[in-house]
C-alpha positions in Angstrom: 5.5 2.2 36.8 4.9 -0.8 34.4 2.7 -3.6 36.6 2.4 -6.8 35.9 -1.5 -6.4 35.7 -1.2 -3.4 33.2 1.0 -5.9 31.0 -1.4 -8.8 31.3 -4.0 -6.0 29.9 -1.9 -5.4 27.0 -1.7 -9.0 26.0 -6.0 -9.5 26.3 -6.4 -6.4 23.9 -4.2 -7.9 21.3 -1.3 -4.7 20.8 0.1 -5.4 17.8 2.8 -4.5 15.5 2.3 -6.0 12.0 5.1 -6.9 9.8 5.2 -8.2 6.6 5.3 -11.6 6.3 4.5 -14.4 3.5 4.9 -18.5 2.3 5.5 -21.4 0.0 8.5 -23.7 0.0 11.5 -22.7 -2.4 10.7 -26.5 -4.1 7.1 -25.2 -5.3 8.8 -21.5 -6.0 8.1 -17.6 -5.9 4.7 -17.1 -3.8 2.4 -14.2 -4.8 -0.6 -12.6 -3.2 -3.2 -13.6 -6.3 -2.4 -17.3 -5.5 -4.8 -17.4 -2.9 -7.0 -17.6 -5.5 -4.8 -18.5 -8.4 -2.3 -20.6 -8.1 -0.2 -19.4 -11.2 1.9 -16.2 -11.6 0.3 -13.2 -13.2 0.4 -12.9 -17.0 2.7 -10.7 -18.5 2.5 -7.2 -18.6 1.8 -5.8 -22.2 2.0 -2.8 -24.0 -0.6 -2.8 -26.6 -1.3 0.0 -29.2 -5.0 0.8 -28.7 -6.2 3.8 -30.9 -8.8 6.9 -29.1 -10.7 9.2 -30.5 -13.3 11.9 -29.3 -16.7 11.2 -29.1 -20.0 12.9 -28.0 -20.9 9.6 -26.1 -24.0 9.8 -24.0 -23.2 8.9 -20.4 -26.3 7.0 -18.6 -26.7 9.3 -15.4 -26.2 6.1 -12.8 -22.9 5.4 -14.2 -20.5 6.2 -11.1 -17.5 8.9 -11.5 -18.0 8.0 -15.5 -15.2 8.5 -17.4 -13.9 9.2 -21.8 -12.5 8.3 -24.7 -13.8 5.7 -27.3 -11.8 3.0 -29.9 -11.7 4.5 -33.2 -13.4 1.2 -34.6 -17.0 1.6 -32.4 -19.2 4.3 -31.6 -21.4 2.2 -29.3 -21.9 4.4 -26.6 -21.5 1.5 -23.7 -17.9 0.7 -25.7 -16.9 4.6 -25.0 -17.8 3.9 -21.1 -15.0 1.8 -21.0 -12.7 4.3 -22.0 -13.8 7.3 -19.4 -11.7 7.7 -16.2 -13.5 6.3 -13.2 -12.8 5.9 -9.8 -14.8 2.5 -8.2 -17.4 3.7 -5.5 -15.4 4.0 -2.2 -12.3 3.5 -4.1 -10.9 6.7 -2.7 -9.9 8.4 1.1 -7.6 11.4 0.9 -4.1 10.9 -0.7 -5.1 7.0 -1.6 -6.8 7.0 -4.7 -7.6 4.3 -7.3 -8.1 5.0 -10.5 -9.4 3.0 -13.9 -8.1 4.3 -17.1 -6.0 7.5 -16.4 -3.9 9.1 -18.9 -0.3 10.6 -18.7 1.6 12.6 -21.5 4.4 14.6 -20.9 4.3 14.0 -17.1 0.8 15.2 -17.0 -2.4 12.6 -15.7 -5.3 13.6 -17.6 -8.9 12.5 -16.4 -11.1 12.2 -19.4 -15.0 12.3 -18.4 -17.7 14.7 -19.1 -18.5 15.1 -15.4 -15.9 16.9 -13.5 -18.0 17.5 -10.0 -17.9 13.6 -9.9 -14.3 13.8 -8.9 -13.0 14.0 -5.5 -11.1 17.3 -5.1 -7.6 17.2 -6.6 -5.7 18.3 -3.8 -7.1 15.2 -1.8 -5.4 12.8 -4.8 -2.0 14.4 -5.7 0.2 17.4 -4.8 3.1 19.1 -6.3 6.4 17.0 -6.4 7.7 19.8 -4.0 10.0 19.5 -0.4 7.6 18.7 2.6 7.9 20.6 6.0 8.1 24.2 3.6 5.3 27.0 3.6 4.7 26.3 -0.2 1.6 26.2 -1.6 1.7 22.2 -2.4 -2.1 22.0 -4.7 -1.7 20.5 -8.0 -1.8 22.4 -10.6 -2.4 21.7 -14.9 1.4 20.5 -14.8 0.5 17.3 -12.3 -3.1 16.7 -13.0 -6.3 18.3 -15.5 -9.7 16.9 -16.6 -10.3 16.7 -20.2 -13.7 16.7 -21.9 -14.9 15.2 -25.2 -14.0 18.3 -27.2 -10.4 18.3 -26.4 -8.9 14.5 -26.1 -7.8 14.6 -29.9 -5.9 17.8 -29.7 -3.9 17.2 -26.2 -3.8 13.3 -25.9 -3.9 12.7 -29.6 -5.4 9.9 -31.7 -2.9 7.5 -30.4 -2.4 5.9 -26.9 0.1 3.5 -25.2 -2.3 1.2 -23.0 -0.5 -0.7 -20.1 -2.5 -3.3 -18.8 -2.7 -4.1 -15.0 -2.5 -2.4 -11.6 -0.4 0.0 -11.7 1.4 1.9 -8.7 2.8 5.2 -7.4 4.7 4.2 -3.9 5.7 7.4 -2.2 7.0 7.0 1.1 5.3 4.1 3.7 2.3 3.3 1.9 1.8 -0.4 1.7 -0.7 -0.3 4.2 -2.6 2.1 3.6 -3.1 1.4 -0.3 -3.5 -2.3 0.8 -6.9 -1.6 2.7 -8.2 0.3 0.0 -7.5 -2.8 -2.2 -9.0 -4.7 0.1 -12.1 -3.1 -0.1 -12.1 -2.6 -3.6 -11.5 -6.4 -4.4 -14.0 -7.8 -1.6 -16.6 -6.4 -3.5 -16.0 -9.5 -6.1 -14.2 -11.5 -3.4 -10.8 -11.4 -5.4 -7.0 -10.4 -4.4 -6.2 -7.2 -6.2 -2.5 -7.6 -6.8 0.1 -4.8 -7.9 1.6 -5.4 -11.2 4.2 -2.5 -10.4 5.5 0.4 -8.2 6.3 3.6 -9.5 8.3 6.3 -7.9 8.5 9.2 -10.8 10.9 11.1 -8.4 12.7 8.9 -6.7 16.6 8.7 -8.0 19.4 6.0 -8.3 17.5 3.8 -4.8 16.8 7.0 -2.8 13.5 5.3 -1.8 15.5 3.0 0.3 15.7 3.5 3.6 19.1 3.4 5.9 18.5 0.1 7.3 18.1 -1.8 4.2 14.9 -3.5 4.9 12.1 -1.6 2.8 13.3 -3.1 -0.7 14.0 -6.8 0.1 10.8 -7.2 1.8 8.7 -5.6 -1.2 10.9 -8.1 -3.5 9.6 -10.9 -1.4 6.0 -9.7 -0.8 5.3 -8.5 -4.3 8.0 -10.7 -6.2 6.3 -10.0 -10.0 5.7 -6.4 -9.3 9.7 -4.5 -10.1 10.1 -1.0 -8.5 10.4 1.7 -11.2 12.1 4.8 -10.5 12.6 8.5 -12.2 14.3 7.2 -15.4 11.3 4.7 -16.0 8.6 7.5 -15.7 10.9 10.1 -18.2 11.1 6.9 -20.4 7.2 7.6 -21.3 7.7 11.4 -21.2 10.4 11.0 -23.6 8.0 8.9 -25.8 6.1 12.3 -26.4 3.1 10.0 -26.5 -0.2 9.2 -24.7 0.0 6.4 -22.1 -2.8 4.8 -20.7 -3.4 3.4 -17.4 -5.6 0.6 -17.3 -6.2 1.0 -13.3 -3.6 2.7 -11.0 -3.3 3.2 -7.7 -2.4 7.2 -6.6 -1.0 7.6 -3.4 -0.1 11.2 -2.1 1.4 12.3 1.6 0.4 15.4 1.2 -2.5 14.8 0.6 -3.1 12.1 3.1 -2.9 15.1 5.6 -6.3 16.8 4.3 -8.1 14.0 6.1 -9.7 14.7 9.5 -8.3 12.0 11.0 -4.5 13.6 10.3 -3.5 14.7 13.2 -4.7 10.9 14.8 -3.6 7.2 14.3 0.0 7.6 12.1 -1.0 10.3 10.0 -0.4 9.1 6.8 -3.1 5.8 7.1 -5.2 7.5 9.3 -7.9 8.3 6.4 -7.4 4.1 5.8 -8.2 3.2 9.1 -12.2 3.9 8.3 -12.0 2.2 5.3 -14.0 -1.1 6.0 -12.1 -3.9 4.7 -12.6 -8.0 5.9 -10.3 -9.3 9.2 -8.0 -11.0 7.4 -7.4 -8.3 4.4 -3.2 -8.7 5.1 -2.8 -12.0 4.9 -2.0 -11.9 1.3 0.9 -9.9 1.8 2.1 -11.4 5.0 1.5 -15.1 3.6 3.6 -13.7 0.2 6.3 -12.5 2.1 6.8 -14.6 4.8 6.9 -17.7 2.4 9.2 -16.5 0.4 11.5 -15.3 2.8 11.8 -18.5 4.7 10.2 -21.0 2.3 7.2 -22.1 4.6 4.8 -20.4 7.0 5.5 -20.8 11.0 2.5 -21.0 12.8 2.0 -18.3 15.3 1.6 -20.3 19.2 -1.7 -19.6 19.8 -2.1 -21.9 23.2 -3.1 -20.6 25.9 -2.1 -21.9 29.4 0.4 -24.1 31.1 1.7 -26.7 28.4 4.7 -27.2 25.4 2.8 -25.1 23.5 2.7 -21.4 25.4 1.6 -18.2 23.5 5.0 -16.4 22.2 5.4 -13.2 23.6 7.8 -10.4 21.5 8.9 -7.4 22.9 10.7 -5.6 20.1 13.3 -3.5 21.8 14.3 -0.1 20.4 16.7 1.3 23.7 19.4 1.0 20.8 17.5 4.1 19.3 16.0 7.6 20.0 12.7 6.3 19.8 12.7 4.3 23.0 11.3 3.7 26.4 12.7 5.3 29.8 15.3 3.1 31.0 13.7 2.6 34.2 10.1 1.8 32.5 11.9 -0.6 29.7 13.1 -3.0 32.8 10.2 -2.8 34.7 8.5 -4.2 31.4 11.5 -7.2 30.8 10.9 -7.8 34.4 7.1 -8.6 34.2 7.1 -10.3 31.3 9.9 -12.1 32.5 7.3 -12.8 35.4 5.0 -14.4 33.4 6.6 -16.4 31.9 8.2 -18.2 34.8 4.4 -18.9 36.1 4.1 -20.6 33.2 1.7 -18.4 30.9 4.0 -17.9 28.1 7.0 -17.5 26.1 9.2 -14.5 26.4 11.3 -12.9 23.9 13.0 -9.2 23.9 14.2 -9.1 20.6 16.9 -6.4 19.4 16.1 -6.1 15.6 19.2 -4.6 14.7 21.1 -7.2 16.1 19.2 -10.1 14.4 19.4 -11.3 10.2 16.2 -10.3 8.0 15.0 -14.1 7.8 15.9 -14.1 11.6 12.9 -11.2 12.1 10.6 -12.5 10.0 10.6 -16.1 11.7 10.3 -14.8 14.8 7.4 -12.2 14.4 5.5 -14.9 12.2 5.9 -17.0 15.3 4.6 -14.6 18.0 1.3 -14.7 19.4 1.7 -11.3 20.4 4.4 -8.4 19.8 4.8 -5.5 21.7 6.8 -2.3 20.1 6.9 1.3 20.9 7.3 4.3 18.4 7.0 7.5 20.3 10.6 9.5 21.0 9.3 9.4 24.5 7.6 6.9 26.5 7.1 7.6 29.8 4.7 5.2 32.2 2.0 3.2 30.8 
């Protein structure tokens, strides 16, 4: 049974379930991530003609996952380093990978550098577009991903690329966390707040990204409100262009091939290669301070006092016994009761909250309020 003592343990270690939140007041307008450090909205994204030819640069031998391609108008060889596909040191854990200057034609991402082994292996970065849970063989082949060298970027990319500027995005599936730490790391190396520009899902169709409750979509809209969700039709857009397009940086994320890490089968499978990313304490507040602003237009302050007093810590237990993912009757009430408990001696604030009973906004204000929430994901959850 649930005791009061094992509950008063859960509240010292801090169990937590995050959820997106963000802030500004609708007088001062859209919040976004970057304004932590910039208080402006991105610039806009362009589609500049850049032109790429081959080139025998000479690639000095510290340069990290180096990368090809050169302008037409230099041959300086540290001009052509800027046009190699890189990945930034530590940039990458299995199925989260990001990327500086990758190149797509006909559906195809092409790596241009002279030094293949540099590369983490390609089924840890993509897999085939195919149905998971079947005994296919899901590695990548040519048709998703190949490595070019200098020799053969004219006659397969061509002479010509289109070159979009800013982060770009592949969202398959719940990633936002995971690609999130890897940013984190990635921009705390210059202390800046790498923001997505875009998301694209090449095969998701006419919204089937969203999921059945309706929540996954609005609160992207409000955490990244410059950065539109593409879809299928955008991707085939650039296929139909039977042209080279260039990637200035973009983010690959993979389920698949999230799974090849050790840590699979531990944490929530998908983020478990994240979690040993090292990335500073407070590498979400971007995205809850976006999103929670601009969902309620200013920033609740979580009740952090401890104590007797007006100002107790807020306790949320988010209730799933509407679901099949839910505690054992008898174990959920023995939980309401202590809680219950301690709050009438006067050591916090109880909620149970029933999210599918309460308004979007109404969610957000009250987990950006809590001190501590409490939720359970397993389909069974016997004693603590």
């Amino acid at each position: 049974m649930i005791t009061q003592r094992k509950v008063r343990s859960f509240l010292c270690v801090g169990i937590i379930v995050v959820i997106f939140s963000a802030l500004l007041t609708w007088r001062r307008g859209i919040y976004h991530p970057k304004t932590l450090t910039h208080n402006r909205p991105p610039l806009p994204i362009r589609h500049d003609k850049v032109t790429v030819t081959p080139s025998d640069t000479k690639v000095h031998p510290d340069t990290q996952a180096p990368s090809h391609a050169t302008k037409e108008t230099t041959k300086d060889a540290t001009e052509a380093r800027k046009w190699l596909t890189s990945i930034p040191e530590g940039a990458h854990v299995e199925g989260f990978t990001l990327i500086d200057n990758l190149y797509m034609r006909n559906g195809t991402f092409y790596i241009v550098t002279p030094h293949k082994s540099k590369f983490p292996p390609m089924e840890n970065v993509l897999s085939q577009p195919l149905e998971l849970g079947t005994d296919a063989n899901m590695e990548p082949t040519d048709k998703e991903i190949q490595f070019l060298g200098a020799e053969d970027v004219e006659s397969i990319l061509g002479k010509h690329s289109i070159r979009i500027k800013g982060h770009y995005y592949h969202w398959w599936g719940e990633i936002i966390l995971g690609l999130w730490r890897v940013l984190s790391f990635e921009g705390a190396k210059t202390n800046t707040v790498l923001t997505p520009a875009r998301f694209l899902l090449p095969f998701s169709v006419n919204g089937a990204f969203r999921d059945h409750a309706g929540v996954d979509a609005p609160l992207m809209r409000a955490a990244f409100p410059h950065a539109p969700i593409e879809e299928s039709d955008y991707w085939n857009d650039y296929i139909n262009l039977n042209t080279t397009v260039l990637f200035d940086q973009v983010m690959l994320v993979n389920r698949p091939a999230t799974h090849r890490h050790p840590w699979a089968n531990r944490w929530f499978k998908m983020i478990a290669g994240t979690m040993n990313v090292t990335v500073p304490e407070t590498f979400w507040a971007p995205v809850r301070q976006s999103l929670v602003q601009n969902m309620l237009g200013y920033l609740p302050e979580a009740q952090r006092a401890h104590g007797h007093g007006a100002n107790k810590p807020l306790v949320t237990y988010i209730s799933r016994q509407g679901s099949r993912r839910r505690l054992e009757e008898r174990d959920h009430e023995a939980l309401v009761k202590e809680l219950a408990d301690l709050e009438e001696e006067g050591l916090c604030e109880f909620r149970e909250a029933r999210m599918e009973r309460m308004s979007l906004i109404e969610q957000i204000e009250l987990v950006a309020r809590s001190t501590v929430s409490l939720a359970f994901q397993y389909l069974t959850c016997r004693t603590l």
